[in-house]
DONU-323778 format. One record per residue: residue number from 1; residue in one letter; x, y, z of N, C-alpha, C in turn. Coordinates in Angstrom, 1 decimal. Layout:
% DONU-323778
  resi  resn     n.u     n.v     n.w    ca.u    ca.v    ca.w     c.u     c.v     c.w
   NUM     A       X       Y       Z       X       Y       Z       X       Y       Z
...
***
This chain:
% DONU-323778
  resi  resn     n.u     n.v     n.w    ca.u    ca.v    ca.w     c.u     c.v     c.w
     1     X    11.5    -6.4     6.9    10.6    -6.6     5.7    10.4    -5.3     5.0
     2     X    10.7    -4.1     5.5    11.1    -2.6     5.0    10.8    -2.9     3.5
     3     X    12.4    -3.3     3.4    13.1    -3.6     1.7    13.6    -4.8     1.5
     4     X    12.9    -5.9     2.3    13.1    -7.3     1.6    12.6    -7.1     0.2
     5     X    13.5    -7.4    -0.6    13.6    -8.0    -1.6    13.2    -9.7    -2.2
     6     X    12.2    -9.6    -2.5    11.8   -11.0    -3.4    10.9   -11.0    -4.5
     7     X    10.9   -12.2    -5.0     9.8   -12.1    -6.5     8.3   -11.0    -6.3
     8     X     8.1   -11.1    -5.4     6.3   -10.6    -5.0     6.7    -9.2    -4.9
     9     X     8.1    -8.8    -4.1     8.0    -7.4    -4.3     8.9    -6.7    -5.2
    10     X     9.7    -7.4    -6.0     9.9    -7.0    -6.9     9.1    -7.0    -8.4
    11     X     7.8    -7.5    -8.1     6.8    -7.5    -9.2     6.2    -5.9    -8.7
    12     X     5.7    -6.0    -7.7     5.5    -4.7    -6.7     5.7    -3.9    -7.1
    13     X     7.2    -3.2    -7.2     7.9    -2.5    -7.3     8.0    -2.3    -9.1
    14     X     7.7    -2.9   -10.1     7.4    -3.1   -10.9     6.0    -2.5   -11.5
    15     X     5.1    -2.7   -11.1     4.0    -2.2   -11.3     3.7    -1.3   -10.3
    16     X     4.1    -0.9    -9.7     4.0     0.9    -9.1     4.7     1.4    -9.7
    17     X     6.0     1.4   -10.5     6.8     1.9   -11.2     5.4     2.2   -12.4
    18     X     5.4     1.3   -13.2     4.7     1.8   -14.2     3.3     2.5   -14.0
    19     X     2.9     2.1   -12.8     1.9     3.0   -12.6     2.2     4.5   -12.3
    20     X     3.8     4.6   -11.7     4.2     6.0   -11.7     4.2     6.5   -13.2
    21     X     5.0     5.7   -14.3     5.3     6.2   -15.4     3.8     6.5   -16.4
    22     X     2.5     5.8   -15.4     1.6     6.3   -16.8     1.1     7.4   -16.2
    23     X     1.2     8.0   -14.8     0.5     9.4   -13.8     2.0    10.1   -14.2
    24     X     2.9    10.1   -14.9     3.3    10.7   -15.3     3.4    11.5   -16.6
    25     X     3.1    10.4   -17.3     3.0    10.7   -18.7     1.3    11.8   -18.4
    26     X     0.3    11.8   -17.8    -0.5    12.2   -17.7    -0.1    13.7   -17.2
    27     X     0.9    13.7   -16.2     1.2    14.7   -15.4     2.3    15.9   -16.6
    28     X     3.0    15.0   -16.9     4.0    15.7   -17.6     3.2    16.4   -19.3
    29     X     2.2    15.7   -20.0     1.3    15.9   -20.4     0.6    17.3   -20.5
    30     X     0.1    17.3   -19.6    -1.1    18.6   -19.0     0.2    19.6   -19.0
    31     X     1.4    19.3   -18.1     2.4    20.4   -17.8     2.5    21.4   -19.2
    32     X     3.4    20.4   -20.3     3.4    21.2   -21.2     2.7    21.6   -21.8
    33     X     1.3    20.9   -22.1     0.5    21.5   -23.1     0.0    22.7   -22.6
    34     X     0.0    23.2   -21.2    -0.4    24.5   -20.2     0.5    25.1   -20.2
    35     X     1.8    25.0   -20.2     2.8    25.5   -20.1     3.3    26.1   -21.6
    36     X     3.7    25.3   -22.4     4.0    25.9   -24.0     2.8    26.1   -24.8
    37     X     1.7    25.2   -24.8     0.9    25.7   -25.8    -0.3    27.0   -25.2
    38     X    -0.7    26.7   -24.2    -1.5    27.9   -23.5    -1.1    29.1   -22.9
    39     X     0.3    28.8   -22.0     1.0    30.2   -21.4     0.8    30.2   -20.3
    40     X     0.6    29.2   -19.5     0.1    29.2   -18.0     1.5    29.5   -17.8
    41     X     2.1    30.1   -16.7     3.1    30.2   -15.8     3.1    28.6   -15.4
    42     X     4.3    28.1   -15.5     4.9    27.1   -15.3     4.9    26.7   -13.8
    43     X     4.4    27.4   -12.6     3.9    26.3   -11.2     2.6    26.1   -11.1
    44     X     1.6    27.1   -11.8     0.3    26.8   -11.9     0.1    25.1   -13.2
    45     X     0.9    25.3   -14.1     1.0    23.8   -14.9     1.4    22.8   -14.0
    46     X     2.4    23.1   -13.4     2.5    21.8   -12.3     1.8    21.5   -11.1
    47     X     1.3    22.4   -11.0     0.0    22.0    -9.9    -1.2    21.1   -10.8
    48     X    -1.6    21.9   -12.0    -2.5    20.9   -12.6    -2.3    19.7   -13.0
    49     X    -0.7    19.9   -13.6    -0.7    18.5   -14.3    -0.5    17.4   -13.3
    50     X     0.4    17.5   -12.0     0.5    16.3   -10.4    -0.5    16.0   -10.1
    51     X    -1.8    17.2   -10.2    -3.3    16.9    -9.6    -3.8    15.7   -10.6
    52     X    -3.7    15.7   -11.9    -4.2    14.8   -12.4    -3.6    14.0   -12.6
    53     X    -2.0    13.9   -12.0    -1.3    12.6   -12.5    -1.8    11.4   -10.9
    54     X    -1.4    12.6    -9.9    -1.6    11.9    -8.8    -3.0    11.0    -9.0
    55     X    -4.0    11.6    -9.5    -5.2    10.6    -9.3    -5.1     9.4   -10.4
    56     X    -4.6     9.2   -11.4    -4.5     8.6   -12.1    -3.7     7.6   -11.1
    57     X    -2.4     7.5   -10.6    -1.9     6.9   -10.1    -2.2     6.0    -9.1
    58     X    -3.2     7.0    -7.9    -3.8     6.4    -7.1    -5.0     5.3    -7.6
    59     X    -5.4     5.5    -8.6    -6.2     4.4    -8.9    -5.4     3.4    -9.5
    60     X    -4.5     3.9   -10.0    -3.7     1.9   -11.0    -3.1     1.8    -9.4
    61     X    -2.4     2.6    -8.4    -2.1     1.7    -7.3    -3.0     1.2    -6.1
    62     X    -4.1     1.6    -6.2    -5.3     1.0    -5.4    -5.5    -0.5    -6.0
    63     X    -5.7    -0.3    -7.6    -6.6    -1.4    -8.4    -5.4    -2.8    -8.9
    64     X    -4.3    -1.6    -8.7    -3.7    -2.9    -9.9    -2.2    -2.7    -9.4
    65     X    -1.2    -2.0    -9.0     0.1    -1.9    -8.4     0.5    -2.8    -7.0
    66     X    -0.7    -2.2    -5.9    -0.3    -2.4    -4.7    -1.9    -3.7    -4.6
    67     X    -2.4    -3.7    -4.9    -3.9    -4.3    -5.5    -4.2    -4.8    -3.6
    68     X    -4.9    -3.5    -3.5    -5.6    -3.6    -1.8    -6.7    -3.0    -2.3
    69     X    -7.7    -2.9    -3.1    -9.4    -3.2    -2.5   -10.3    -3.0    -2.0
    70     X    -9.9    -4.1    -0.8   -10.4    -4.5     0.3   -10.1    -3.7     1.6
    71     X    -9.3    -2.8     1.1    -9.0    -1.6     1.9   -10.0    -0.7     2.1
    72     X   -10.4     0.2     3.0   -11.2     1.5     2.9   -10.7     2.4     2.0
    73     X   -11.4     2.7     1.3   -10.9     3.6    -0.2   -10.8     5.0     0.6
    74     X   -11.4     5.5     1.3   -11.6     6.9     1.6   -10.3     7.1     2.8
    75     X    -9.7     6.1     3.7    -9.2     6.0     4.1    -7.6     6.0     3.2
    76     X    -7.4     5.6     2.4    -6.3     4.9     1.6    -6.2     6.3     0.8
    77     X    -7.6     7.4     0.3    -7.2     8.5    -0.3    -7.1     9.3     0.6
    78     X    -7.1     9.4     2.1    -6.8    10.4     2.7    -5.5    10.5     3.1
    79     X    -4.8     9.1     3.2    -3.6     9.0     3.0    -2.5     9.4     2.0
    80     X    -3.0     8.8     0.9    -2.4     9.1    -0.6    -2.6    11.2    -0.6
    81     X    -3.7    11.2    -0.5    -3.4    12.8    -0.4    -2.7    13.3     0.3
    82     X    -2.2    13.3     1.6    -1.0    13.6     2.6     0.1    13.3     1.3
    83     X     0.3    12.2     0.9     1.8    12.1     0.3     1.8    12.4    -0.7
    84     X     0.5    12.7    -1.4     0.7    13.9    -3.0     0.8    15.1    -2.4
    85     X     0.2    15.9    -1.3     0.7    17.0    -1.1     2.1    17.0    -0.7
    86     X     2.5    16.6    -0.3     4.2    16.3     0.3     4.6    16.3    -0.9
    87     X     4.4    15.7    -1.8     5.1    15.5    -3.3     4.9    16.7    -3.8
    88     X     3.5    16.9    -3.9     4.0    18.4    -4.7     4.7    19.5    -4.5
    89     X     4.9    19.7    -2.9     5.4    20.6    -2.4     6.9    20.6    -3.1
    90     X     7.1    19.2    -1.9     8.9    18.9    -3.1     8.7    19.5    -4.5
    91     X     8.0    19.1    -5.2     8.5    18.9    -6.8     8.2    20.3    -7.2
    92     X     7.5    20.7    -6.5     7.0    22.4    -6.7     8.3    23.7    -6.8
    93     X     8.7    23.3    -4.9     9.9    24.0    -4.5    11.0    23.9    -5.3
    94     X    11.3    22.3    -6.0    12.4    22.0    -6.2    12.6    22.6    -7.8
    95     X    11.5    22.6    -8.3    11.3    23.2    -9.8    11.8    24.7    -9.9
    96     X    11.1    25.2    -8.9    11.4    26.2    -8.8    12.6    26.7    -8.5
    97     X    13.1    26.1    -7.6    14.7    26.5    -7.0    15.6    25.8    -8.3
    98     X    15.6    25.2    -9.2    16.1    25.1    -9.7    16.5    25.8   -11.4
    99     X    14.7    26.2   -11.5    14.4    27.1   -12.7    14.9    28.5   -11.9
   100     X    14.7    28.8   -10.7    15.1    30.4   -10.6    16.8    30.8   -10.3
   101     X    17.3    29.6    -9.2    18.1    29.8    -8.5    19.6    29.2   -10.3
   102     X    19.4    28.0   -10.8    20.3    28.0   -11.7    19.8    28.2   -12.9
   103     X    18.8    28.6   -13.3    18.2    28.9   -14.5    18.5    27.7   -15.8
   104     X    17.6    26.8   -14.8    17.5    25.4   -15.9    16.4    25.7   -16.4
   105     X    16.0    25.1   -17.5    14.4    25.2   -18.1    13.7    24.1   -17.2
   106     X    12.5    24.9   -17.3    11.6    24.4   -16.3    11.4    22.5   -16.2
   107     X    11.2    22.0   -17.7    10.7    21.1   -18.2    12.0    20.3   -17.4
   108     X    13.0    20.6   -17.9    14.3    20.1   -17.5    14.4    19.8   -15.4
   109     X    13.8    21.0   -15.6    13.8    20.8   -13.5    12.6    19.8   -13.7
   110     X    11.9    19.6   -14.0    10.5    19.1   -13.7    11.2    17.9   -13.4
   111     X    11.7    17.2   -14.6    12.4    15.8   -15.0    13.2    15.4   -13.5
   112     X    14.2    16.5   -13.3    14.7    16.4   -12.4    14.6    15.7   -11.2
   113     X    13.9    17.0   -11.0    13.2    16.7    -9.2    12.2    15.5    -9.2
   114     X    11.7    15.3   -10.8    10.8    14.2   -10.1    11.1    12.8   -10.1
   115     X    12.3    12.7   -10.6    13.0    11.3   -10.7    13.6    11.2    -9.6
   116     X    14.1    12.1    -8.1    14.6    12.1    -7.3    13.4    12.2    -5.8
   117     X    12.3    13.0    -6.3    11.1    12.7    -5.3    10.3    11.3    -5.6
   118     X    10.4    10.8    -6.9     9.5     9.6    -7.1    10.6     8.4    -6.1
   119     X    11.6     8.1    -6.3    12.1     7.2    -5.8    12.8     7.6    -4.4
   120     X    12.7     8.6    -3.4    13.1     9.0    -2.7    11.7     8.9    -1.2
   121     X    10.7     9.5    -2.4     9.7    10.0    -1.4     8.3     9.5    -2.0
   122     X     8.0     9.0    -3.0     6.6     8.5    -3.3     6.7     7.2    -3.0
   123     X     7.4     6.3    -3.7     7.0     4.9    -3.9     7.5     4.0    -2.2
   124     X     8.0     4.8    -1.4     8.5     4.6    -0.3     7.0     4.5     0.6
   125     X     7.0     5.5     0.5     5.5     5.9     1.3     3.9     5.5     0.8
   126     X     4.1     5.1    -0.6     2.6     5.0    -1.0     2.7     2.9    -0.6
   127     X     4.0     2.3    -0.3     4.2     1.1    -0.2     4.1     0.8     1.3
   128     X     4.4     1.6     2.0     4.4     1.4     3.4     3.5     2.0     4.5
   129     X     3.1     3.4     3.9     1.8     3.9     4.4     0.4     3.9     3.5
   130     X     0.3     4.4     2.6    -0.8     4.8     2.0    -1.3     3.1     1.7
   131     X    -0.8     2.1     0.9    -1.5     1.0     0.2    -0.6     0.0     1.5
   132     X    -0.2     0.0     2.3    -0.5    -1.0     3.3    -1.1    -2.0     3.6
   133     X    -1.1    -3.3     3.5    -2.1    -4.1     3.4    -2.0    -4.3     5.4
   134     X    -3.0    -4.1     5.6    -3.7    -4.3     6.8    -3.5    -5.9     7.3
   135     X    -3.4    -6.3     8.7    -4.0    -7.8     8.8    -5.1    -8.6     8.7
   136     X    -6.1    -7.1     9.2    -7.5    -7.9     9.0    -8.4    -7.2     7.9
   137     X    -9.2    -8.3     7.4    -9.5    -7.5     5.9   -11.2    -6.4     6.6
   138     X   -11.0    -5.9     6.0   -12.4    -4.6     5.7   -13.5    -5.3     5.9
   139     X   -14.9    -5.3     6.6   -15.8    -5.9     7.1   -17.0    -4.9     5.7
***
């Protein structure tokens, strides 16, 4: 049941998708406007902008993606934090090794790496660990 595929989880997969795409738009957001309009050095913008995309995210996938609830929230965000730090690490390193090591533009690495950590390493884990639906519900 990993990656069974049916209606329920391909609605799933659907709506965690867009809940990635609007913690992105938030994430990608903050990046540049810190990044080109302010002058932040470009991994300090990406630490801000993931921080605020991640939380964004984790609430459309608490409330409305993975729609668990009934889950311990504090529990479900200690988890989700483990796998946004994991994420940012990736997207951090990978930005970087790609802005320094082939001298892509940063914006261009960002895109990158995160189209290969979102579907690699987020929606994997925020489906099977973090928003888990439990057997027995929350008392």
């Amino acid at each position: 049941s990993f990656c069974r595929l049916n209606k329920k989880n391909f609605l799933e997969f659907l709506r965690a998708q867009f809940a990635a795409f609007v913690g992105t738009l938030i994430d990608y957001s903050i990046f540049f406007i810190l990044k080109d309009l302010v002058g932040v050095w470009y991994i300090y913008a990406n630490i801000v902008g993931a921080s605020a995309g991640a939380i964004s995210n984790f609430l459309l996938g608490r409330y409305w993606a993975f729609n668990v609830q009934n889950e311990v929230v504090s529990k479900q965000a200690s988890k989700y934090f483990l796998v946004s730090l994991g994420s940012l690490l990736l997207n951090t390193s990978g930005i970087y090794m790609l802005t320094e090591w082939l001298q892509l533009d940063p914006f261009v690495s960002k895109i990158i790496i995160g189209i290969l950590v979102a579907f690699s390493f987020n929606f994997l884990l925020q489906k099977h660990f973090v928003f888990k639906k439990s057997s027995t519900p929350v008392k």
